[in-house]
N, C-alpha and C positions, 0 to 999 in steps of 0.2 A: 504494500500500500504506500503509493505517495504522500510526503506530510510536507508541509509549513509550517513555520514557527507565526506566532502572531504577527511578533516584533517584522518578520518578514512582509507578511500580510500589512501593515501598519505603514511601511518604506513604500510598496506599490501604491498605496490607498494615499496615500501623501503626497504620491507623484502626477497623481491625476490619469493614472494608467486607468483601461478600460480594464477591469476585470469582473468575472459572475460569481460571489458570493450568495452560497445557498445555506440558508439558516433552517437547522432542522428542530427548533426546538418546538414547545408548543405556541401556540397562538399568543397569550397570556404573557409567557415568557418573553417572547421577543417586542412584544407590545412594551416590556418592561426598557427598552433599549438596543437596539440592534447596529448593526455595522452599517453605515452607507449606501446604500444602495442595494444592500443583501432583498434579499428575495425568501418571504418565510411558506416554506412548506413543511409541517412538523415531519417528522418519521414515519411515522404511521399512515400516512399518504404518499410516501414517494412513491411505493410501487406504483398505484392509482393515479399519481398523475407526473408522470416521469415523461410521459408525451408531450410535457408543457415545455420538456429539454432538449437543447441541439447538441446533437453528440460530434457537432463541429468545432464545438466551443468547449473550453477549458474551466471549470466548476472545482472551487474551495468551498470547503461542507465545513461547518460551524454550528458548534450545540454552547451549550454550557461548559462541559468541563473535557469535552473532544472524547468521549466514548459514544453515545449518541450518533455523533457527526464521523465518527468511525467505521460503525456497522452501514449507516447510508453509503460512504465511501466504497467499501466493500461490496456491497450490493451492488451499486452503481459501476464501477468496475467491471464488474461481471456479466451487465448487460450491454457492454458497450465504449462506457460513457469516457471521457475525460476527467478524472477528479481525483482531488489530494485533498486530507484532512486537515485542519486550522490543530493543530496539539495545545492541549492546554485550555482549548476552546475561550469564550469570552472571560472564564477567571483570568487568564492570559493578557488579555486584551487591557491595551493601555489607552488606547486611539477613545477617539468620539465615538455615540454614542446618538442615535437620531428616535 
């Protein structure tokens, strides 16, 4: 499994790079503050709506504390997809907060 560090995530997101952050927490959770731009589809939906995703495109998964946004990674992986996990998830996360 591909991973990032936050801090790394943080560098891109500050540079104004286009990047797709997918927030796998729940609704609630990420309503609590989320990264930029991220995109919330908790876990329990990705299978369900993973059609919403271009497996063109290159996807950091983001939970809370990156096990969450782990198992999505893995999934998503294996269908296909483009993606690497945020480690450390938002505990990590030092950046803003929208």
């Amino acid at each position: 499994m591909k991973e990032i560090t936050a801090e790394q995530v943080k560098l891109v997101v500050s540079q104004g790079k286009s990047i797709n952050i997918l927030d796998v927490r729940e609704v609630d959770e990420a309503a609590s503050g989320k990264i930029s731009g991220a995109v919330n589809i908790p876990l329990g939906l990705i299978e369900s709506r993973m059609n919403e995703l271009d497996k063109s495109k290159e996807y950091i998964m983001v939970c809370r504390s990156g096990a969450r946004s782990g198992r999505a990674t893995k999934f998503l992986d294996t269908q296909g997809f483009n993606v690497m996990n945020m480690t450390g998830g938002m505990l990590s996360w030092e950046g803003n907060v929208v």
